[in-house]
C-alpha positions as CSV (number, residue, x, y, z in Angstrom):
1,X,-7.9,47.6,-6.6
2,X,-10.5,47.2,-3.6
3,X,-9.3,47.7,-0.2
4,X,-11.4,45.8,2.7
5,X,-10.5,44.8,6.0
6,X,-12.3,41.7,7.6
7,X,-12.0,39.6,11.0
8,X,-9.0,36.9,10.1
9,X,-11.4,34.0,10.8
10,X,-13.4,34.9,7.6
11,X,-11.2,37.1,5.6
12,X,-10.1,34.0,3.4
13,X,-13.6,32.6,2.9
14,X,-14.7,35.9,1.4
15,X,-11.9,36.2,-0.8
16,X,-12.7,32.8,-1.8
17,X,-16.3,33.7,-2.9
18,X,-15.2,36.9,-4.1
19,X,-13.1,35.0,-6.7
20,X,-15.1,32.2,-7.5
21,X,-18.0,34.2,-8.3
22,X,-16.3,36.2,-10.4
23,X,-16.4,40.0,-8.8
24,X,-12.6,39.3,-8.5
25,X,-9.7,37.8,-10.3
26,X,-7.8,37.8,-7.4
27,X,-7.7,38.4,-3.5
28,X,-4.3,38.8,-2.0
29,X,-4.9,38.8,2.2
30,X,-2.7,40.2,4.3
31,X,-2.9,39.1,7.7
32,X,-1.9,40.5,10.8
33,X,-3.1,44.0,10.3
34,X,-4.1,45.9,13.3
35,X,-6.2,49.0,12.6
36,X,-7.3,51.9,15.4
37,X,-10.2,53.4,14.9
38,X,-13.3,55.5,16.3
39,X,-16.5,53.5,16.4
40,X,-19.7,54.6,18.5
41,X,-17.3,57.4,20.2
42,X,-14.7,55.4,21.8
43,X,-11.5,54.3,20.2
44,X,-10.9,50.5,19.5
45,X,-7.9,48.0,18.4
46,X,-9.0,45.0,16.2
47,X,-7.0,42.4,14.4
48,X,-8.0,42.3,11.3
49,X,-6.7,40.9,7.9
50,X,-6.4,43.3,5.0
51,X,-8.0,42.4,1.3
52,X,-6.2,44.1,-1.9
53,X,-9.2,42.5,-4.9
54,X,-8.6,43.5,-8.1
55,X,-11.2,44.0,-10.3
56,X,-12.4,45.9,-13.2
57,X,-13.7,49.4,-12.5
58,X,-17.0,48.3,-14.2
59,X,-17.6,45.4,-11.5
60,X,-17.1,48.0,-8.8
61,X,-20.9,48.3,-7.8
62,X,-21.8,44.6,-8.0
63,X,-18.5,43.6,-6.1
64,X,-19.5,46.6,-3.5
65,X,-22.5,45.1,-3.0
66,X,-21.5,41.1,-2.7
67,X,-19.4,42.3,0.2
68,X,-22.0,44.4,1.6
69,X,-23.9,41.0,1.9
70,X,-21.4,38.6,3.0
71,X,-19.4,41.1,5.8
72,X,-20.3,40.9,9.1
73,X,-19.5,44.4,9.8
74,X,-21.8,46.5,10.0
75,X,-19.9,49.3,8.3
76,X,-18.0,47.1,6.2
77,X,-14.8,49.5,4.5
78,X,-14.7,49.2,1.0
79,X,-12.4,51.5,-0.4
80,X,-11.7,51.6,-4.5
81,X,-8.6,53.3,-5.5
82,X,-8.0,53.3,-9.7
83,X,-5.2,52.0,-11.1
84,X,-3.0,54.8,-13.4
85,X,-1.1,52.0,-14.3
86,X,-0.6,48.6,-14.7
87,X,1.2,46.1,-17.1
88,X,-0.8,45.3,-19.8
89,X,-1.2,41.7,-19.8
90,X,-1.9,41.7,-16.2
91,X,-4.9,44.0,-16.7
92,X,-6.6,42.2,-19.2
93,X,-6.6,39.0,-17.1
94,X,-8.2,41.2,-14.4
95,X,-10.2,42.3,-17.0
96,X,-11.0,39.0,-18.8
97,X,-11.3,37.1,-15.0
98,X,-14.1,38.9,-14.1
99,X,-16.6,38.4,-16.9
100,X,-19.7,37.1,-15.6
């Protein structure tokens, strides 16, 4: 599971790409998210929509990457946290849905 937050006005295109090229075999977004945070020493408030992608561990770095290059953050958070568990059959379509 990758955690990224994104601008709402492109947080469902990139989940979009992210799925139909394959890094992901799917992108639940969670809108409405506000996050506080400390950027160039001040504090700031930003909208923002949450991404939960799931992937295969071994797609990690590509997927890292492919949001890297479509964000328009500068310091785009992507955060991967493994799963300990999962039901089977749910993990090997993850799995299977992210074959290039």
């Amino acid at each position: 599971m990758v955690y990224v937050s994104a601008p709402p006005d492109v947080a469902a295109a990139l989940a979009s790409t992210l799925v139909a090229e394959r890094f992901a075999a799917c992108v639940s977004v969670l809108p409405g998210v506000r996050s506080v945070y400390r950027w160039n020493g001040a504090v700031q408030q930003d909208e923002e929509s949450l991404l939960l992608i799931k992937t295969g561990a071994d797609r990690f770095e590509a997927l890292r990457q492919r949001i890297v290059d479509l964000h328009p953050y500068e310091l785009p958070e992507v955060v991967a946290v493994r799963w300990q568990h999962a039901h089977e059959p749910y993990r090997q379509w993850v799995l299977d849905s992210t074959r290039p």
